[in-house]
C-alpha positions in Angstrom: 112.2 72.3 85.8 109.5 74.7 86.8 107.3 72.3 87.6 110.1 71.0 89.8 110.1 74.4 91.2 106.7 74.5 91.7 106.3 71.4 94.1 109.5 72.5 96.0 107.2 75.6 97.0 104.3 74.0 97.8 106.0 71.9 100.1 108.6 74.5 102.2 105.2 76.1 102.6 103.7 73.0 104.2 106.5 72.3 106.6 107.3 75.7 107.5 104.0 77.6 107.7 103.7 77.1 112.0 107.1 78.9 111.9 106.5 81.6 109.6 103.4 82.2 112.3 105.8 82.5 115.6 108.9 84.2 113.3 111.0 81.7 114.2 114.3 81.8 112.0 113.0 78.9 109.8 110.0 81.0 109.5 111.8 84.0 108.4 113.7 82.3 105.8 111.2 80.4 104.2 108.9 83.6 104.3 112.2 85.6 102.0 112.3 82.7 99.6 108.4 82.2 99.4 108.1 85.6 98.6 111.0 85.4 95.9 109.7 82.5 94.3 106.3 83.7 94.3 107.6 87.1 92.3 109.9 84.9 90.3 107.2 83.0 88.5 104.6 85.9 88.2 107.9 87.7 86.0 109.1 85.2 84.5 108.2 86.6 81.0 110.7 89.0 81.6 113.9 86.6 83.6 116.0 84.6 81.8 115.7 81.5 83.8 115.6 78.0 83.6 114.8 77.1 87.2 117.7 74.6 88.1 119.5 77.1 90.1 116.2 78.3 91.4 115.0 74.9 92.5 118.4 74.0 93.9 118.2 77.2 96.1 114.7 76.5 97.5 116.1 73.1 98.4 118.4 74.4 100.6 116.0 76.1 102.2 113.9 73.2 102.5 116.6 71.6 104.5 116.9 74.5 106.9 113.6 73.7 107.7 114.0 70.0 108.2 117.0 71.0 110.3 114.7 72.8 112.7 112.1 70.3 112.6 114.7 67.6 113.6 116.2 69.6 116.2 113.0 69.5 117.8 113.1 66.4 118.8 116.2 66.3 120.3 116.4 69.9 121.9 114.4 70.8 124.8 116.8 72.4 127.7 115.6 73.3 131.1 114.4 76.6 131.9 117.1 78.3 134.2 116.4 80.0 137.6 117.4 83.2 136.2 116.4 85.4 132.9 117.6 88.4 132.1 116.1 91.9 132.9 117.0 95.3 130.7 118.6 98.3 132.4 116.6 100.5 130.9 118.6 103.4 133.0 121.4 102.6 130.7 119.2 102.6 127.2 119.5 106.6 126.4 123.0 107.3 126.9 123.7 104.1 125.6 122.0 104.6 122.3 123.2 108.7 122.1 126.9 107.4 122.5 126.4 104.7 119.6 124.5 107.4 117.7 127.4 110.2 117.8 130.0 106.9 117.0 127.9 106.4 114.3 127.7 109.8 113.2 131.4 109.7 112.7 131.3 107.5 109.8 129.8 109.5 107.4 130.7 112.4 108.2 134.5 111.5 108.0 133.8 110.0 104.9 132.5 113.5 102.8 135.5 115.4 104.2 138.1 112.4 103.2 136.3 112.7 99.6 137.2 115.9 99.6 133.2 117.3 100.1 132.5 120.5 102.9 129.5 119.5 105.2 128.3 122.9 103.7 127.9 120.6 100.4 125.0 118.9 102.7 122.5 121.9 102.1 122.8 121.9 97.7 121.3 120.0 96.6 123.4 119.8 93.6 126.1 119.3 95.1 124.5 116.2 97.5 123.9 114.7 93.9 127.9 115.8 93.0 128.5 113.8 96.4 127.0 110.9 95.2 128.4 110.5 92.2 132.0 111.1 93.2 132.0 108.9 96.3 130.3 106.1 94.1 132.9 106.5 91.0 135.7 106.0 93.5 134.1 102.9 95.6 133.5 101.0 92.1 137.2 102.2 91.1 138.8 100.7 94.1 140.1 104.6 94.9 137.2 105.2 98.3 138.9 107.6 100.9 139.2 105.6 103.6 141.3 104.8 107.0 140.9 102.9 110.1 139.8 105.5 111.9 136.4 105.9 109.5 136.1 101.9 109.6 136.0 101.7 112.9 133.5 104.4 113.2 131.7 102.4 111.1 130.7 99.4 113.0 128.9 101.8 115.5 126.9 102.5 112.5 125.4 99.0 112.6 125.3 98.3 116.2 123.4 101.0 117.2 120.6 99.6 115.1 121.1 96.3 117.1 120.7 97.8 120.2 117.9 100.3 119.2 115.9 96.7 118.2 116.6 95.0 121.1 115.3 97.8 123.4 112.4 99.3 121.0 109.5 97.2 122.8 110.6 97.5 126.1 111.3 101.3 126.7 107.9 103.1 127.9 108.6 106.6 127.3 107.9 107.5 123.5 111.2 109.8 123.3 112.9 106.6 124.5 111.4 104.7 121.2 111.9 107.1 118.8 115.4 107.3 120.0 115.7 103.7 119.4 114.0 104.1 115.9 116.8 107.2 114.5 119.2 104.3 115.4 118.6 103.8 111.8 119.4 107.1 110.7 123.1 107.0 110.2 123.6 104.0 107.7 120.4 106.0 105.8 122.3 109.2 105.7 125.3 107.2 104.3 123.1 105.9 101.8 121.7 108.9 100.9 125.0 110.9 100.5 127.2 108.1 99.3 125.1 105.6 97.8 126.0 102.7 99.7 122.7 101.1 99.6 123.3 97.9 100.8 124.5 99.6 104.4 120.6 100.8 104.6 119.8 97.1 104.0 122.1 95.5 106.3 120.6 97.9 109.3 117.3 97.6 108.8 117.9 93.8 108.6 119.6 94.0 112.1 117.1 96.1 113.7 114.3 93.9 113.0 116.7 90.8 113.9 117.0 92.5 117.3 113.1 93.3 117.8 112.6 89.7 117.2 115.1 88.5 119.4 114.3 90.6 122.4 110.3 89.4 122.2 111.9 85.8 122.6 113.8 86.7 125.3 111.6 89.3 127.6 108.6 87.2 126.7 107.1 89.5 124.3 105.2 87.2 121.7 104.9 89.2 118.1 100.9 89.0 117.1 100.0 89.7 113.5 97.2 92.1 114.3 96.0 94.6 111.5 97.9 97.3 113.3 101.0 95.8 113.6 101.1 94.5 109.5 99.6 98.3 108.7 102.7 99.6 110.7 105.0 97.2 109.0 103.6 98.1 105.4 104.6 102.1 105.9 107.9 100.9 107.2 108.6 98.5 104.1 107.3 102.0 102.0 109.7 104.1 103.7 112.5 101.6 102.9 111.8 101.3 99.7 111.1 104.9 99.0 114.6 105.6 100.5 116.3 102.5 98.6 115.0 104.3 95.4 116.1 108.2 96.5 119.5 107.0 97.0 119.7 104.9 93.6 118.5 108.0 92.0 121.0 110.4 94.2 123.6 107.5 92.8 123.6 109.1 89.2 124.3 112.9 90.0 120.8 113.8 88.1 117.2 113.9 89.0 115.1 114.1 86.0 112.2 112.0 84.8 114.5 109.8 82.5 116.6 109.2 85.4 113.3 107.9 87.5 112.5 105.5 84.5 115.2 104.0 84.2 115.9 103.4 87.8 112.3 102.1 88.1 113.3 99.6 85.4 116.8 98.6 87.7 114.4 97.9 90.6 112.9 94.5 89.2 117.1 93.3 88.3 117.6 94.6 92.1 115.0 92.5 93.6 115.3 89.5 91.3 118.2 89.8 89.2 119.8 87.1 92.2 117.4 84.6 90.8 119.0 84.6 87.5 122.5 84.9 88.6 122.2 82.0 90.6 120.0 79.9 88.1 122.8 80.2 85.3 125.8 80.1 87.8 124.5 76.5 89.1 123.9 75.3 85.6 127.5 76.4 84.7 129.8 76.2 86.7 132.9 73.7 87.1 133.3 71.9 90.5 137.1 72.6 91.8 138.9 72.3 94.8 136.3 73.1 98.0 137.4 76.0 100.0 136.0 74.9 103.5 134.3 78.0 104.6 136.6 80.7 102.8 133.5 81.8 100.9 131.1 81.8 103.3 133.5 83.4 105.9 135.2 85.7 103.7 135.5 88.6 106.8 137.7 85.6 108.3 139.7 84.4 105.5 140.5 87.9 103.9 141.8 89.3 107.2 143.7 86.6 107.3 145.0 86.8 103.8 143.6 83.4 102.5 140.8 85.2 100.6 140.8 88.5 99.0 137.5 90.1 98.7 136.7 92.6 95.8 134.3 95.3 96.0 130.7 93.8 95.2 132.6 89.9 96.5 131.6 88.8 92.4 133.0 91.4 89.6 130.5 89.4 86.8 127.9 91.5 86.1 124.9 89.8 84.1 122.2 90.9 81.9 119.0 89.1 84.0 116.2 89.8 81.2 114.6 89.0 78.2 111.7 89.8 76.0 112.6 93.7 76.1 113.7 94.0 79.6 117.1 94.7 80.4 118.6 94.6 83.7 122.3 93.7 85.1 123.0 92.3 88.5 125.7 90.6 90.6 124.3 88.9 93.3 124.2 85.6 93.6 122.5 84.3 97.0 124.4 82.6 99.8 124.2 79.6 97.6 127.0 80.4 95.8 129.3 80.3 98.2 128.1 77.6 100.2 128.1 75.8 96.6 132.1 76.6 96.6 132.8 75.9 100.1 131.4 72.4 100.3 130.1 71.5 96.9 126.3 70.3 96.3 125.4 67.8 98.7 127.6 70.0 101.3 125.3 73.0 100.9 122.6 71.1 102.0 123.8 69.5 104.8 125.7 73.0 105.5 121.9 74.6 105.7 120.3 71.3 107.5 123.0 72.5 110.2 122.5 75.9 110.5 118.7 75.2 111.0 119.5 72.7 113.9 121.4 75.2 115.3 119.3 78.3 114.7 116.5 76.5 116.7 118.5 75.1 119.3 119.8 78.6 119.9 116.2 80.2 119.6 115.0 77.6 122.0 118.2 78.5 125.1 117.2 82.1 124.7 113.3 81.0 125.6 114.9 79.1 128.1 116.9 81.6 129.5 120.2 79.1 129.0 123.2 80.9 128.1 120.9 83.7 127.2 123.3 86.6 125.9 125.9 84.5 123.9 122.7 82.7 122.2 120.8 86.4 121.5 124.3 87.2 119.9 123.7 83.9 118.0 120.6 84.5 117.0 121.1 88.0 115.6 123.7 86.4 113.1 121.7 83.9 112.0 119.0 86.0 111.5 120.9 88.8 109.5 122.3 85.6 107.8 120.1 84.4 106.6 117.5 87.7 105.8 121.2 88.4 103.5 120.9 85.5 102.0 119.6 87.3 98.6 123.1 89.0 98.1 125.6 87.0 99.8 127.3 86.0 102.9 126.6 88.6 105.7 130.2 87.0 106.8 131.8 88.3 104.1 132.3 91.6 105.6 134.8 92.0 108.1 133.0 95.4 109.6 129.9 93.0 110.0 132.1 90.4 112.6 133.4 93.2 114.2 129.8 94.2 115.4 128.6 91.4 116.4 131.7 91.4 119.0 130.8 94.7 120.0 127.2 94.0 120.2 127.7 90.8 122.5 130.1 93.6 124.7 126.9 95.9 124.7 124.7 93.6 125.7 126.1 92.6 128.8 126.1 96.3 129.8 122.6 96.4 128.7 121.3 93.8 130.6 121.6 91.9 133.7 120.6 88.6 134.9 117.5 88.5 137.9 116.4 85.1 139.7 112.8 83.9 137.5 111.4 83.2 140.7 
């Protein structure tokens, strides 16, 4: 099977190299699972894995690409009269009232846990925080009301709105502004170790930035500066990811460091296995049409219920000395359980048909702010697709509602001529 694996690599990076170049939504994807199947055979000393899974999943991303490629040939719409122009008068106080919305969140949060905001300057007692908060999450007890998840979806569209803005503001104040748009989902994480929040706005940030240089016209180059820029960003990330994990266990000490170095590689890869042995085992039942996939839908609505994590198993992902335990299972699964094998793939030939047909209206200017709402989803979609179903959270739909609200105010629509 790994030699299976193998040629499945070679050949998503043959058809979707040209897209990985213009960081087209085909591009993006096939970069993620490039990357993960690249790290995925250099460890696999140390991951239990038999690559059936792991070859089914880069086949689905195989036919994401072919989805784009086809569309192609069949999509090519008229450029409009009209494009769309930012207010930039509206950017600051837009982005200050998201920012204090967002602010909210967390800050509601430590005083429904029972925490003083004085607990913020011990440091002891930020590691107290963490652990509490944490303990109750994973027990199904979190302090919460609709008032704090409200709050909360400012806390992502902020960072939406901070990316779609970042390179078209010209005063610096203005992009920094748009760049502490991340700050509130980091302070979460870093008081109440919810990592994946971090995650899920620096994913929509960057989902933003690439949507706006499609729309104004702003083509990304690859230059030394810009991947230099990128590199310190990705260390920052990370650096945070791992302060939080390590704020997670109420301790700082050099075991504590060890052993959350040694969760990192289950963290990053720990998906691969999940999804490898899931594939291999599981029992085709009755198809649940999108349930899965749209779990933000269908638990609102009381057809699914959604537990915390979405998948309570919790695997051991190593071998050969190395032990690590993960949940995750990629999008896969629940595209596997929605519309079974051969509906996955024609579920992700879809989605890339309609990815690039709605990348392609935005260049066009054609229905230009419902296709950059689009676009954002698919991108955060599919940049999620390590974990789960970005659609899987309720908050996340929310957002995107909001978001397509913001960018009308944001925006306005000017003749091209």
């Amino acid at each position: 099977m790994v030699y299976l694996f193998c040629a499945l690599f070679i050949l998503l990076l043959l058809l979707s190299w040209k897209y990985i170049l213009r960081l087209e939504p085909a591009g993006v994807f096939a970069v993620l699972w490039l990357s993960m199947a690249f790290f995925t055979l250099l460890l696999q000393d140390y991951i239990d894995l038999n690559f059936e899974g792991c070859s089914f999943l880069l086949l689905g991303v195989v036919f994401f690409v072919i989805g784009t490629i086809s569309s192609d040939y069949f999509y090519n719409p008229t450029p409009s009269d009209y494009r769309l122009e930012l207010k930039k008068k509206w950017v600051r106080p837009l982005l200050l009232v998201l920012l204090i919305g967002a602010m909210v969140n967390p800050i509601y949060s430590i005083i429904l846990h029972g925490f003083s905001l004085r607990a913020l300057l011990d440091m002891r007692e930020v590691l107290e925080m963490n652990k509490g908060i944490s303990e109750d999450r994973y027990a199904g007890a979190e302090a919460s009301n609709v008032v704090n998840q409200f709050f909360l979806i400012f806390s992502y569209a902020a960072p939406v709105i901070g990316g779609l803005c970042y390179r078209l503001v010209e005063k610096w104040w203005d992009k920094v502004l748009c760049v502490i748009t991340l700050i509130p989902c980091t302070f979460i994480a870093l008081t109440q170790s919810l990592k994946m929040g971090m995650i899920a706005s620096f994913i929509l940030f960057f989902a933003a930035y690439i949507v706006s240089s499609y729309t104004f016209g702003l083509p990304i180059r690859l230059k030394g500066k810009i991947i230099l820029r990128f590199a310190l960003i990705i260390a920052g990330f990370l650096g945070t990811l791992f302060i939080s994990m390590v704020f997670r266990t109420g301790e700082v000490s050099e075991k504590t460091i060890l052993q959350i170095s040694e969760k990192f590689v289950s963290y990053a890869l720990g998906h691969m296995h999940n999804i490898d042995f899931w594939f291999t085992s599981y029992q085709p039942t009755e198809l649940t049409w999108g349930s899965h996939t749209f779990l933000g839908i269908s638990n609102l609505l009381g057809i699914e219920e959604r537990v915390q994590g979405i998948y309570p198993e919790f695997n051991n992902v190593g071998k050969n000395g190395f032990f690590g335990i993960s949940n995750t299972f990629t999008i896969f699964r629940p595209l596997v359980e929605d519309f079974g094998e051969a509906g996955a793939m024609v579920a992700m030939f879809v989605m890339g048909a309609i990815a690039n047909m709605s990348l392609k209206a935005v260049i066009a200017h054609r229905y230009t702010i419902c296709n950059q709402v689009v676009l954002v989803a698919i991108f955060a979609f599919l940049m999620w697709s390590f974990s789960a179903s970005f659609y899987a959270y309720t908050t996340y739909l929310a957002m995107f509602m909001l978001v397509f609200f913001l960018f009308h105010i944001i925006q306005t629509k000017v003749s091209a001529c």
